[in-house]
C-alpha positions as CSV (number, residue, x, y, z in Angstrom):
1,X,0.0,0.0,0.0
2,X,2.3,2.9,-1.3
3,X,0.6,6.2,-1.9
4,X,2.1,9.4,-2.2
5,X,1.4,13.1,-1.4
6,X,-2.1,15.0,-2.0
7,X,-4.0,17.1,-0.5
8,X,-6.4,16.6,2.6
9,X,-9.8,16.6,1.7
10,X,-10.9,20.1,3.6
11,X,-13.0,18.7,5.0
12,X,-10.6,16.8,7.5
13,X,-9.1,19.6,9.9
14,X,-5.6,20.0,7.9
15,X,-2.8,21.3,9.6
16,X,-3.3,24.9,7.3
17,X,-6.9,24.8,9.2
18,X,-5.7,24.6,13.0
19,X,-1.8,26.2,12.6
20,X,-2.0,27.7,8.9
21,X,1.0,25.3,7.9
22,X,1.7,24.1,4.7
23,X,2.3,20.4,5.4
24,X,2.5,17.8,2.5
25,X,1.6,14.0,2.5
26,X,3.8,11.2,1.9
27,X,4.7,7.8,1.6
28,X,1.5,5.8,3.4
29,X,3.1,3.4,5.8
30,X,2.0,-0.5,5.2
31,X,-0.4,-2.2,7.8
32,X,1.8,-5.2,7.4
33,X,5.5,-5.8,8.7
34,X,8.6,-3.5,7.3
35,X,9.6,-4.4,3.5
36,X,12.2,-7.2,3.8
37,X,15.5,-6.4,2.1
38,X,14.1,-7.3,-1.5
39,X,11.3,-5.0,-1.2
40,X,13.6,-2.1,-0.5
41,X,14.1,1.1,-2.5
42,X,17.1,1.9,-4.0
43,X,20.1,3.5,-2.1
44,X,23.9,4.1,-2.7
45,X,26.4,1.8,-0.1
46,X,26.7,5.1,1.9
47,X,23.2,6.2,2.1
48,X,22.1,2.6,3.2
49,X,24.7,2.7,5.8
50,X,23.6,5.9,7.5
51,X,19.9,4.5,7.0
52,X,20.5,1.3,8.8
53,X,22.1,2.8,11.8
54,X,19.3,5.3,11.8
55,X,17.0,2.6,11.9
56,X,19.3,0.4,14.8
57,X,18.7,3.9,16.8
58,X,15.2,3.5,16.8
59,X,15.2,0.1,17.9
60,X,15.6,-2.1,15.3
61,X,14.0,-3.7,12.5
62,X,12.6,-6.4,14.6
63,X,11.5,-4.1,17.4
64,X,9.3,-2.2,14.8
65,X,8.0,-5.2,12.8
66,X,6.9,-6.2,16.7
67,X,5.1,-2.6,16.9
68,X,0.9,-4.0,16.0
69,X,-0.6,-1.3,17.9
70,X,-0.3,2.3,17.8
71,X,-1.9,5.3,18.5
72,X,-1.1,9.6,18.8
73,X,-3.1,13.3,18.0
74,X,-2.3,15.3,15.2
75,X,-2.5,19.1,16.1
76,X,-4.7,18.8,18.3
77,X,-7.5,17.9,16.2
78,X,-7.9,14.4,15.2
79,X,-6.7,11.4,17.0
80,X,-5.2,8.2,15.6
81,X,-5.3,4.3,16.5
82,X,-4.1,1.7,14.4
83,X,-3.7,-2.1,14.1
84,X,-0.4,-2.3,11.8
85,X,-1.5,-6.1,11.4
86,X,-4.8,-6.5,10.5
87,X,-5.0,-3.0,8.4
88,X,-7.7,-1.9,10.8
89,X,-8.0,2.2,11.1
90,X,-9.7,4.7,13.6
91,X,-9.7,8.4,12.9
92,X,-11.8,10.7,14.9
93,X,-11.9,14.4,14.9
94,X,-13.7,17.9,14.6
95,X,-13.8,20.1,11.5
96,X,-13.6,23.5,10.8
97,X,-16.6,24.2,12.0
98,X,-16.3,22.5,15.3
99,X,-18.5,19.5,14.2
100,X,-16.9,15.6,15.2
101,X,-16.3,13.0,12.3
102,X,-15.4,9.6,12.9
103,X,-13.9,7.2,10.6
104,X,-13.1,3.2,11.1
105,X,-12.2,1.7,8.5
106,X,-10.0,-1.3,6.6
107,X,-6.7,0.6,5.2
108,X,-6.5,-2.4,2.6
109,X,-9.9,-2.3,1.4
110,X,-10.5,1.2,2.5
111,X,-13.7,0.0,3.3
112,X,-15.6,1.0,6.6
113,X,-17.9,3.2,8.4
114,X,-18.1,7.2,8.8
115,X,-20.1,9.6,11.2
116,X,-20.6,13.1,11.3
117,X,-22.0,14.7,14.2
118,X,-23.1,12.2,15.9
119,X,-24.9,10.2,13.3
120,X,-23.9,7.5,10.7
121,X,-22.8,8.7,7.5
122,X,-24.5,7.4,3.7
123,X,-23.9,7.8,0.7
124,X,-21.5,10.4,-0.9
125,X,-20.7,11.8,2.6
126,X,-19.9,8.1,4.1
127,X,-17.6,8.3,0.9
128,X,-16.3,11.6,1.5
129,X,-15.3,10.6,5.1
130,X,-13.9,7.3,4.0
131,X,-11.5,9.0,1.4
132,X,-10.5,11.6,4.0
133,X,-9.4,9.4,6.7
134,X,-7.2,7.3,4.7
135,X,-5.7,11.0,3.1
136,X,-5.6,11.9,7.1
137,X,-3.3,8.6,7.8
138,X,-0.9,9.0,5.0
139,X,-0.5,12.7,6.4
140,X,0.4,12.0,9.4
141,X,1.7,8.7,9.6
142,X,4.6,9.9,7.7
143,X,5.0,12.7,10.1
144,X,5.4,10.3,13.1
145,X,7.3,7.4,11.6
146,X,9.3,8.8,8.3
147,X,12.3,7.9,9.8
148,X,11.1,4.2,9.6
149,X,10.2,4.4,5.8
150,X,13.7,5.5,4.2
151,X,14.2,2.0,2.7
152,X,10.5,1.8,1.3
153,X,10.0,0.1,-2.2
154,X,9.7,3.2,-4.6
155,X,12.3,5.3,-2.8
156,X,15.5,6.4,-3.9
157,X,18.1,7.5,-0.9
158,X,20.7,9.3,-1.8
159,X,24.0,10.4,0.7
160,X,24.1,14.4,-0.1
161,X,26.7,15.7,2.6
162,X,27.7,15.9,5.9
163,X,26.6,19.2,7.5
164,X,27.4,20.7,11.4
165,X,24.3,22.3,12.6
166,X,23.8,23.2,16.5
167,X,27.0,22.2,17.6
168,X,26.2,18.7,15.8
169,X,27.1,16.7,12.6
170,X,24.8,15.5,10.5
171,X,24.6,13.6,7.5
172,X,22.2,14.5,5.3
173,X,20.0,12.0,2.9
174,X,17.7,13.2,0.0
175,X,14.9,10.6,-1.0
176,X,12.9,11.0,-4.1
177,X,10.5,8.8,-5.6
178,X,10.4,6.0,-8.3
179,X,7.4,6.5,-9.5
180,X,4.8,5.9,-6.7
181,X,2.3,7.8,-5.3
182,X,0.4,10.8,-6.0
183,X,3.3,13.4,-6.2
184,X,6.3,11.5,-6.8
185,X,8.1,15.3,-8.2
186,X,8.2,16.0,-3.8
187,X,11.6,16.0,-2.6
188,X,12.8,15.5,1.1
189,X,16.0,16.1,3.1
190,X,16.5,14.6,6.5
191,X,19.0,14.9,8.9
192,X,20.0,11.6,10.6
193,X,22.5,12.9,14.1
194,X,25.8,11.1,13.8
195,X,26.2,10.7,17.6
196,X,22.2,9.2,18.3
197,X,21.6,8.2,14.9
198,X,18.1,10.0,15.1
199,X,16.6,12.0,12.7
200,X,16.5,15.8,14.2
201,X,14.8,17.9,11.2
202,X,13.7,17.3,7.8
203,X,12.8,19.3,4.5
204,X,10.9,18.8,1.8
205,X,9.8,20.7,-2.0
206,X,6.6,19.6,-3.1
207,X,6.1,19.0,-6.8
208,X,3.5,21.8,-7.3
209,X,6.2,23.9,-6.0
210,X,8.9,25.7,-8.5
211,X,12.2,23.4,-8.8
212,X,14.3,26.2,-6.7
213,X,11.8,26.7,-3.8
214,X,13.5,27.0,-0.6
215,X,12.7,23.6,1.2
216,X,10.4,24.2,4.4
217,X,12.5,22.8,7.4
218,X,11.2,21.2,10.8
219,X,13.0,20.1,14.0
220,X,11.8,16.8,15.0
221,X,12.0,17.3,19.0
222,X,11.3,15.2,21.7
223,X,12.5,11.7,20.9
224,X,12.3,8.9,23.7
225,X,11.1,5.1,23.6
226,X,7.6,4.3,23.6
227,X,7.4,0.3,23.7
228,X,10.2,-1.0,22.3
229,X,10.6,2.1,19.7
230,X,11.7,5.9,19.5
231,X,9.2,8.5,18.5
232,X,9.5,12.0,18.5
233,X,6.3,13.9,19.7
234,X,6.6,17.4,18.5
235,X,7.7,19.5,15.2
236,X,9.1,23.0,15.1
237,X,9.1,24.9,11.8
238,X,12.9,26.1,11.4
239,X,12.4,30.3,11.4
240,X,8.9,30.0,12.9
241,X,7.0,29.7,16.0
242,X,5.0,27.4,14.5
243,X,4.4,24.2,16.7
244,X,3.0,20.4,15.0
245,X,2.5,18.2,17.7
246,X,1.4,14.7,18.1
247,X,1.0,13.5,21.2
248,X,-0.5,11.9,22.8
249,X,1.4,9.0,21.2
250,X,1.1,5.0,22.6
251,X,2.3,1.8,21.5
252,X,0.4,-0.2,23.8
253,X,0.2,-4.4,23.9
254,X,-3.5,-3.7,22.6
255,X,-6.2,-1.7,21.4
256,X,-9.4,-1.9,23.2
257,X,-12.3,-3.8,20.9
258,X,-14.3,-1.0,20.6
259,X,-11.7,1.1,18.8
260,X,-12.8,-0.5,15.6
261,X,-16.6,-1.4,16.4
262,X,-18.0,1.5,18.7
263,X,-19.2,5.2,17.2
264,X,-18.2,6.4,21.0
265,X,-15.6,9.0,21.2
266,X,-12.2,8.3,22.7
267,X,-10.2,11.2,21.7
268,X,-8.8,13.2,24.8
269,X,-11.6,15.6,26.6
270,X,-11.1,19.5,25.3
271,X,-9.5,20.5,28.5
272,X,-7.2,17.7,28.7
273,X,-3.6,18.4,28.5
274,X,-2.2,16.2,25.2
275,X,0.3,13.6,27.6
276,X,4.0,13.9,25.7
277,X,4.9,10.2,26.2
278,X,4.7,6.8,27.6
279,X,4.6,3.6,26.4
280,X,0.9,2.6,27.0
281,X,2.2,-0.6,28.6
């Protein structure tokens, strides 16, 4: 399941709608396992290396494809869980105009249910919602966990340079895209730390973009284990005050049943504080 950046529908609460950002999508993360080596993208020797430590720093290749269950906010305004096995999908939110949606669905299929304020959802709205929510994973799916997808089949990782930055030295990969996906022009830098081996900003030109756009930079803050993996929790756009955060996250041992049978809310209460970490276990 490899899709590639577009738009969200607006009427999911994008990122433009609740921080005015201008965030793109990107590679949609498989329900299933990592990509063994044969499924990989392409990658010169020295871009592989840096990507396989990078990955070792998160916790491993076998410590991710043990990761089922996971869960985490986007901005504050929709809320995520997801069963990486069985392709199962919960997406709940409030729109623009203040009014909840709620999505669960089948990420293979992208088959499922949708309801808007309160009531079930028919017909070309049911449709609507159904098309959003899978939009809404890509999005942020590759926000939490592009660091995991470097070696994705239809990527091409390139070593660029090495680069100090903040009193550390980076090495710099570019990934572009063989074809796959729904913008495969969008280009992406990241910056993998040569001390932690974790990625601490990335940037990206979008293919509706001019060739010599400035890329838009983000820190990627926050990083600690949750499970047996590393996630970063919040984004900070480089030259801004602008703030993407995705807590809270959890990679708990399971999902309750009702996540994917039961209409009834469970994203965080308004006044709730978002929680920044913690395993869920």
């Amino acid at each position: 399941m490899t899709s590639r950046p577009a738009a969200v529908a607006p009427a999911l609460p994008t990122p433009a709608a609740a921080l005015t950002l201008t965030l793109s999508l990107a590679l949609a993360l498989a329900a299933a396992a990592p990509a063994g080596a044969a499924e990989m993208g392409t990658a010169d020797e020295r871009a592989a290396a840096v990507a396989a430590r990078a990955m070792e720093a998160l916790g491993g290749e076998q410590a991710w494809a043990g990761t089922r269950y996971l869960s985490f906010g986007f901005a504050g305004r929709r809320w995520h869980w997801w069963d990486r096995e069985t392709g199962q999908h919960r997406v709940e939110g409030t729109n623009q105009d203040g009014q909840s949606w709620l999505v669960i669905h089948d990420l293979d299929s992208r088959e499922g249910e949708a309801w808007a304020a309160g009531e079930k959802a028919t017909g070309e709205q049911a449709a609507e919602l159904l098309e959003n929510a899978y939009a809404a994973w890509v999005n942020d799916t590759y926000w939490l966990l592009a660091p995991y997808k470097l070696r994705d089949p239809g990527v091409t990782l390139a070593y660029d340079r090495e680069e100090s930055l903040d009193g550390k030295t980076y090495d710099v990969l570019t990934l572009s895209f063989a074809g796959v996906g729904l913008t495969p022009g969008d280009r992406y830098w990241v910056w993998i730390d040569r001390d932690s081996g974790l990625m601490d900003r990335w940037a990206y030109v979008l293919q509706n973009q001019p060739p010599d756009s400035d890329p838009t930079a983000w820190k990627w803050e926050g990083w600690q284990r949750y499970g047996d993996v590393m996630l970063a929790p919040r984004r900070v756009q480089v030259g801004s005050d602008r703030v993407l955060d995705l807590s809270p996250i959890a990679v708990p041992d399971a999902l309750p049943e009702a996540a994917f049978t039961s209409p009834e809310p469970m994203a965080p209460a308004p006044e709730e504080e978002p929680a920044a970490g913690g395993s869920g276990r």
